[in-house]
Structures are given as structure tokens and as C-alpha cells.
C-alpha positions in Angstrom: -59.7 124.6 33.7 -57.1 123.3 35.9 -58.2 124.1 39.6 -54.1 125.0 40.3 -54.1 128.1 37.4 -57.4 129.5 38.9 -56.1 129.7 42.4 -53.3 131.4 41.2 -55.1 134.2 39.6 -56.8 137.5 41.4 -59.9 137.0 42.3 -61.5 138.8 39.5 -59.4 137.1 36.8 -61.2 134.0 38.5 -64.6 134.9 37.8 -63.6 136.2 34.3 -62.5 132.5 33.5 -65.8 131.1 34.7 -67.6 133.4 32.7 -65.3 132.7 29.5 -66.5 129.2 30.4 -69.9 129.7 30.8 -69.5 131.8 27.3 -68.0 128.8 25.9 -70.8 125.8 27.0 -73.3 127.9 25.0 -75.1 128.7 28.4 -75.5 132.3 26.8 -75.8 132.6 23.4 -75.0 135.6 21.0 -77.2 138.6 21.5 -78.4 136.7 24.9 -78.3 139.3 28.3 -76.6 137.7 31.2 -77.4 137.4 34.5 -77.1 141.1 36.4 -74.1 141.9 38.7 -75.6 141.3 41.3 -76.5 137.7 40.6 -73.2 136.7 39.3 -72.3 137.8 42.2 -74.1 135.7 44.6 -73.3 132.6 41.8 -69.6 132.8 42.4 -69.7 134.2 45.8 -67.8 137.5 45.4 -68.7 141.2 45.4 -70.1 143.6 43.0 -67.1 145.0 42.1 -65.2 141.5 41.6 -67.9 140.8 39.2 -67.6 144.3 37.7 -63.7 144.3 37.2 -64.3 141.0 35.1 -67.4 142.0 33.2 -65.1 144.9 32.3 -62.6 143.2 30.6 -65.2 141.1 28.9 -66.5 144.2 27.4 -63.0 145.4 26.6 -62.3 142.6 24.9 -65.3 142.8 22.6 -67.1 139.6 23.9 -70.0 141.5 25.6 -71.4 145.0 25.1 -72.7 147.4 27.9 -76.5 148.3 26.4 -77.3 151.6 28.5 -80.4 150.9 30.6 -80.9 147.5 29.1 -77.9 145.5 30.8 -75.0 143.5 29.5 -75.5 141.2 26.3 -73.1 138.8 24.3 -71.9 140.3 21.7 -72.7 139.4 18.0 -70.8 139.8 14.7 -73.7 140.8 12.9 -74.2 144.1 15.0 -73.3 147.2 13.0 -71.0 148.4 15.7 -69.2 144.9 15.4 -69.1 144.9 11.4 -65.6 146.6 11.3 -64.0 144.7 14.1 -61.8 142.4 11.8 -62.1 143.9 9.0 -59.2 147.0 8.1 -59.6 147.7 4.5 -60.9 151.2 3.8 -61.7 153.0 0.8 -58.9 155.8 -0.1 -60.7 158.6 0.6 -60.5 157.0 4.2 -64.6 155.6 4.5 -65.5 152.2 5.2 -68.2 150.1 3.4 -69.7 147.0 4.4 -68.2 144.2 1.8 -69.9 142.4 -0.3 -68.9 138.4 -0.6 -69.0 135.9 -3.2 -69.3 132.5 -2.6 -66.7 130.6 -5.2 -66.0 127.5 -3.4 -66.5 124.6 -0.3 -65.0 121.3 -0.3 -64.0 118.7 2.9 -60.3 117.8 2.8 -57.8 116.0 4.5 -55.7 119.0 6.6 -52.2 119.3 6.0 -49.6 119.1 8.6 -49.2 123.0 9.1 -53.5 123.1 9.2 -53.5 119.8 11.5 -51.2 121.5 14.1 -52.6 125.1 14.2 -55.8 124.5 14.4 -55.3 121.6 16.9 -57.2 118.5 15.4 -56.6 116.1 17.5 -59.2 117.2 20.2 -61.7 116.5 17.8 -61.0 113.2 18.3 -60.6 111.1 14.9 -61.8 113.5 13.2 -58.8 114.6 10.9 -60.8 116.6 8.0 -61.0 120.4 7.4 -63.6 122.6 4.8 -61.6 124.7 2.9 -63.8 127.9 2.0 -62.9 130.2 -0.8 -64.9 133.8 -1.3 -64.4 137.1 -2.9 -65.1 140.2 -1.9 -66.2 143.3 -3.2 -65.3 147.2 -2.4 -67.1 150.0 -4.2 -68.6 147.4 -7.2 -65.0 146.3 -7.4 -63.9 142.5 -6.4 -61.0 143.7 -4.3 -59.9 140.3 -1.9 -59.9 136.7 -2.9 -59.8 134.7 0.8 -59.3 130.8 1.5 -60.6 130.1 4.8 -59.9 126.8 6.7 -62.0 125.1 9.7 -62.4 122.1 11.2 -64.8 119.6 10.1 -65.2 118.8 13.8 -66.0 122.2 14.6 -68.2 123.0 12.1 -70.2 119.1 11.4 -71.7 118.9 8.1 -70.9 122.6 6.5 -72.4 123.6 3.7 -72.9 126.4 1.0 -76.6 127.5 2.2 -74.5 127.9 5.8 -71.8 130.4 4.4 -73.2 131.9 1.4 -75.1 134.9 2.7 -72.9 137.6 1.4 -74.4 140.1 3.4 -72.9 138.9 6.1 -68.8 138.7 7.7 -68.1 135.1 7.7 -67.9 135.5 11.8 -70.8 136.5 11.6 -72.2 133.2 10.2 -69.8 131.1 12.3 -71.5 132.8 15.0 -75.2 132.5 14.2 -75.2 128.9 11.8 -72.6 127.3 13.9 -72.3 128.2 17.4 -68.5 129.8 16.8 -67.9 133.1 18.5 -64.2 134.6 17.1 -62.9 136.9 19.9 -59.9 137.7 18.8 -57.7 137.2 15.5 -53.8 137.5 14.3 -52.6 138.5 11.5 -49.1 138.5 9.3 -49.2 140.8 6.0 -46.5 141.1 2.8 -46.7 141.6 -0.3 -46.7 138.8 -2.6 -47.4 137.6 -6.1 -51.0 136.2 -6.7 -51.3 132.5 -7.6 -52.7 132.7 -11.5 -56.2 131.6 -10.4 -56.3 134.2 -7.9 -54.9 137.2 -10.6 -57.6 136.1 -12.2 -60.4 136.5 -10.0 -58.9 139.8 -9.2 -58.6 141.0 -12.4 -54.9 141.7 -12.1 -52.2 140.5 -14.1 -50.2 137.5 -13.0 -47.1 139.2 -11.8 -48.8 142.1 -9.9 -48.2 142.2 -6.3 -50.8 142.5 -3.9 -51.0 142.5 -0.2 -51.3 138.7 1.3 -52.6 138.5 5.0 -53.1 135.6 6.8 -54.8 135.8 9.7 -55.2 133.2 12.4 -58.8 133.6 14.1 -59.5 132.4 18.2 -62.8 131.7 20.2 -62.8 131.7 23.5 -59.6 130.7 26.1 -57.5 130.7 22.6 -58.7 128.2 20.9 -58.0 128.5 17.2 -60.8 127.6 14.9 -59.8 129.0 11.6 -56.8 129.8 9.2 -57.4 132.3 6.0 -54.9 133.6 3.5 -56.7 136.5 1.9 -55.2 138.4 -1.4 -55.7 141.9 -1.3 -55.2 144.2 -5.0 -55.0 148.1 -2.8 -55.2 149.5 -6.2 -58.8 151.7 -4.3 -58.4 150.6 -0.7 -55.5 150.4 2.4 -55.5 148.2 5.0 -56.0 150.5 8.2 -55.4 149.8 12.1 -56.6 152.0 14.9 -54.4 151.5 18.4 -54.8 152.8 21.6 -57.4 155.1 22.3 -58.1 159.1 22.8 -58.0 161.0 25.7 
């Protein structure tokens, strides 16, 4: 963090940053409570309410969650209330089930130039490889997404099938808990396309059907991006559905 940008911010933006930091180094881990307001505050030498306005926007943001009369706790991708964060598809009569995921593929690969640059490889040093994931998943008994995910190998050292293949789980969810990789935020570009005949065929659609390609672009903390996934969608039983803003 350069010293310049953090005297440049408001003083609560500050202590957010050194929090995101703290978030980052693995000082407190998923599901792990931090350190009370009022010893933040003393450890960055501001006031309660400095330390408030930051912890805020943390919890805002998704990172940590507010447990009444318990305190404030990192927040983890396995929690029920997170299970839906990143994930839009619904059934059509508008109710959301938990997914259930396949495991089809995992290899190491040399990343291509688009992969190399989003995801940012050289500050992994020499490491130039990437796993390339593939997974279905399944809505109401129905496989319903086929979704190649890509990471880096220096991210994610030796990944393997035993470390992804719980389908109960999101995949953030095991990024989180096997590897140490908190997603806090993703982006994502949908169309309609045709699917690729190996992915038809996992869907069970024929080869010229369109269905709904996202790819989505996934962060962890101060924006760094640690994965790229192109997922197929057939919305023959499901829509993709956003929520935005909030009620008042």
C-alpha cells in the first residue's frame, strides 16, 4: 500500500485499507471474530466511530458479518446466508435451491495470453501455469450449467480433485476453506450463445440451441483477480435473477 494513496484518503477509508490488509495476510481467517471496536481503535489510533464507519462498509460489502450479541466475524462462503451471493439462477416459479455440482474435469496448463493478463501472472513470479476446472451443475435433478473455471497455479499450489470435488459446496466456498482464497466481489458479461458440442452434450441440448453464456471475472481482496469462468446456462426451468438496491 503506497503510503502517498493512504494519506490521501479520509481517515476512515484508512483504517478500512489496513483492515482489508490485515484480511488479506490471513491474520483473521474465515469465520474468525476480530478484534472489538474498541481495540481497533486503540491499534490504529483513531476513534470508535472511525473504526465503525470502516467496519461498516466491510459488512456492506459482504466481507464481515455483524453476529448480534456475539461481535463481528469474517465472513465465509459456506454460510447459508452467503450461499446465494454469486449465484442468480432461480427456479421459475421464482425459489432458489442450493446446486448441486459435478466434478468432470482438472488439469495444469500453460495460460493463454487473455488468462496471463487478467488474472495477472506475473506476480507469481515464474510461475506461468493455470488449473483449468470444469463442473456441472444441477437444478431440480436437472444438470442445468456446464462452467470452466480458471486459477492460478500460484494461487492455488498443487490443486487437486479431493480439493474441489465436494459438490455440496460453491466453489468459493472451497477456495475459501481448502485454499486460503476469499472472493469479495465478482463481474460478470452475459449473451446468448451457441454451446460448443461437448458442452450440448453435457447439457442435454442439441448442438444449435442457444443458451445463456456468462463469464464472470471473480476478485479477493484490494481487486485482485483470482479466477476466470465461462459458464453455459440451458434456462429451459430457471432465469438468471439480480436484486439491486434495497427497500425502504
Amino acid at each position: 500500500m503506497h503510503t502517498g494513496r493512504m494519506s490521501s484518503l479520509p481517515l476512515y477509508r484508512e483504517v478500512k485499507e489496513k483492515l482489508i490488509l490485515a484480511l488479506a495476510s490471513g491474520e483473521w481467517q474465515p469465520g474468525a471474530k476480530i478484534p472489538v471496536e474498541r481495540d481497533l481503535a486503540q491499534r490504529h489510533a483513531v476513534g470508535i466511530s472511525t473504526v465503525r464507519a470502516a467496519v461498516s462498509e466491510l459488512e456492506a460489502a459482504g466481507i464481515l458479518s455483524r453476529r448480534q450479541g456475539k461481535g463481528t466475524f469474517v465472513s465465509e462462503h459456506a454460510s447459508h446466508g452467503r450461499l446465494y451471493r454469486f449465484f442468480n439462477l432461480v427456479n421459475d416459479d421464482g425459489t432458489r435451491e442450493t446446486p448441486l455440482r459435478d466434478f468432470v474435469s482438472l488439469q495444469r496448463a500453460r495460460a493463454t495470453p487473455v488468462e496471463s493478463e487478467f488474472l495477472r501472472l506475473s506476480r507469481y513470479g515464474r510461475t506461468t501455469d493455470v488449473y483449468r476446472l470444469r463442473i456441472t451443475f444441477s437444478l431440480q435433478g436437472n444438470v442445468t450449467g456446464v462452467s470452466d473455471a480458471v486459477v492460478p497455479a500460484g494461487l492455488f499450489p498443487r490443486m487437486s480433485r479431493s480439493g474441489v470435488c465436494d459438490g455440496s459446496l460453491t466453489l468459493y466456498a472451497l477456495y475459501q476453506s481448502n485454499y486460503n482464497v476469499n472472493v469479495t466481489s465478482v463481474s460478470a458479461d452475459l449473451r446468448a450463445e451457441r454451446a460448443p458440442a461437448d458442452v450440448a452434450e453435457l447439457l442435454a441440448v442439441k448442438n444449435a440451441c442457444p443458451v445463456l453464456r456468462i463469464e464472470r471475472k471473480a476478485y479477493t481482496y484490494g481487486d485482485v483477480p483470482v479466477e476466470l469462468r465461462i459458464s453455459w446456462v440451458n434456462t429451459a426451468h430457471c432465469s438468471f435473477h439480480v436484486d439491486q438496491g434495497s427497500t425502504v
